[in-house]
Every structure is written in C-alpha cells, then in structure tokens.
One Martini backbone bead per residue (centre of mass of N, CA, C, O) as a GRO file, in nm:
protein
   73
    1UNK     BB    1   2.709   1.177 -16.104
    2UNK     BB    2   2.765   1.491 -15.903
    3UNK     BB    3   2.546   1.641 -16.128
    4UNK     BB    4   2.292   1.421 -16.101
    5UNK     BB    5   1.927   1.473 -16.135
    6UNK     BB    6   1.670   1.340 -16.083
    7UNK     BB    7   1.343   1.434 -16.113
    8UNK     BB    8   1.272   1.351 -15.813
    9UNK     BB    9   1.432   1.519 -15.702
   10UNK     BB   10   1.347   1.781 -15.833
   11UNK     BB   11   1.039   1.753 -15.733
   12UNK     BB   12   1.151   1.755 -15.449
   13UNK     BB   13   1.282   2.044 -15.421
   14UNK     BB   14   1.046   2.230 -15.560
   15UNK     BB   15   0.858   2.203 -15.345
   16UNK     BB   16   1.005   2.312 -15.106
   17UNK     BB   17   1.047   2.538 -15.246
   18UNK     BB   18   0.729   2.608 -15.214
   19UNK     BB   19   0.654   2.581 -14.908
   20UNK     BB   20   0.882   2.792 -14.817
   21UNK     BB   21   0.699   3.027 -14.935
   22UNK     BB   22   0.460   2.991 -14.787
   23UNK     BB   23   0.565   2.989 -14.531
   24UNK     BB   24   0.678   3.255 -14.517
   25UNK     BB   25   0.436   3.395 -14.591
   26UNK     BB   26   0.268   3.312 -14.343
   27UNK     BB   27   0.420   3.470 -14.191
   28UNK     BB   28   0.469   3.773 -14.296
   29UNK     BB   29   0.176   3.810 -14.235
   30UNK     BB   30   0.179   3.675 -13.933
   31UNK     BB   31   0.401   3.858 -13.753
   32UNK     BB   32   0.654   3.588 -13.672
   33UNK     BB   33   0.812   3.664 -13.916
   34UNK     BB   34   1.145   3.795 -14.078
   35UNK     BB   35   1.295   3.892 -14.343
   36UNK     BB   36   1.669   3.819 -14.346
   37UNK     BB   37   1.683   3.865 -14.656
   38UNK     BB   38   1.708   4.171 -14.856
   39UNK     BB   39   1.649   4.039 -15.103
   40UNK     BB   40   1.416   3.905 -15.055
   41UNK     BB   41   1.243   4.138 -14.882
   42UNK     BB   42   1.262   4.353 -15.149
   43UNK     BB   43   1.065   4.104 -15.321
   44UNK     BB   44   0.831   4.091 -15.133
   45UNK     BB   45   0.756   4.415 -15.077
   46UNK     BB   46   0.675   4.431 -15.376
   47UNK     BB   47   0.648   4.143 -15.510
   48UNK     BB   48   0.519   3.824 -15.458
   49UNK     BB   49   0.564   3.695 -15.703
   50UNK     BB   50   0.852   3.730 -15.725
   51UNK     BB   51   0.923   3.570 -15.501
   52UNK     BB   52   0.830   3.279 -15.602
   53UNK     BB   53   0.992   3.296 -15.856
   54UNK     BB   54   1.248   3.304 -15.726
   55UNK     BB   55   1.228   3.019 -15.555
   56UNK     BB   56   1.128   2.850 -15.842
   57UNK     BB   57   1.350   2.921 -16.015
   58UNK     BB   58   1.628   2.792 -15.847
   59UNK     BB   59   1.584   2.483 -15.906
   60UNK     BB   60   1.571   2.517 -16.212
   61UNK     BB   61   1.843   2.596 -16.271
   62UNK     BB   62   1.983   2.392 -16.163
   63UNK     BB   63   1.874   2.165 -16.327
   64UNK     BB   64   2.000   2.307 -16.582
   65UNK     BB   65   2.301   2.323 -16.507
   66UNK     BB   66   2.331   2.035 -16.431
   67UNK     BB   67   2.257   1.918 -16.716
   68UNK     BB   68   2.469   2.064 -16.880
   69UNK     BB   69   2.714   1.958 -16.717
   70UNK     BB   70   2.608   1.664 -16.744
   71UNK     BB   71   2.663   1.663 -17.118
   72UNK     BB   72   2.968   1.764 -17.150
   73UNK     BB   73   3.111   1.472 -17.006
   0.00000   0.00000   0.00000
C-alpha cells in the first residue's frame, strides 16, 4: 500500500528528526543558524521540551494516521 510504512522506516523517520531537532537546538544556541519557521522558532523560544515534543511527535502522528488509513482499506 502507498501509506504503509514499517515500523523500521519509522524508527527511523523518528531518529532523523529527533537528531534534527538536536542539530537545530545546537545550532541556535550556539548562534550559526535561526529558527526560519516562526510557529518552530516561538516554540523553541517558549520552551525547549515543547520544540522537541514537536519534532518527536509529527512522525508519530504520520505513523498513526498512516496505520489508521491503511487499516480502513
């Protein structure tokens, strides 16, 4: 199926943007790079933990609305 994906492409969907988020966090704390995405950048400006939550959590979603949608077919 076209929305089927294994949970090793999600473990490592999941990696990549956790290491993302790490990379970005090292990164604008030591001032090479800024946030260009502004709903990004006023949740790392909030707070840090909500920014990873974020990261971490949009492949999460992906997994489940894809398991869910390739369940209903």
């Amino acid at each position: 199926m076209l929305l089927s994906l294994n949970g090793k492409t999600m473990l490592a969907l999941c990696m990549l943007c956790l290491f993302d988020a790490a990379a970005t966090d090292v990164g604008l704390q030591l001032e090479y790079i800024r946030e260009a995405n502004p709903v990004m950048r006023m949740l790392y400006e909030t707070d840090r933990f909500l920014f990873y939550a974020v990261k971490a959590g949009m492949p999460l979603l992906l997994w489940w609305m894809c398991a869910s949608f390739d369940g209903r077919r």
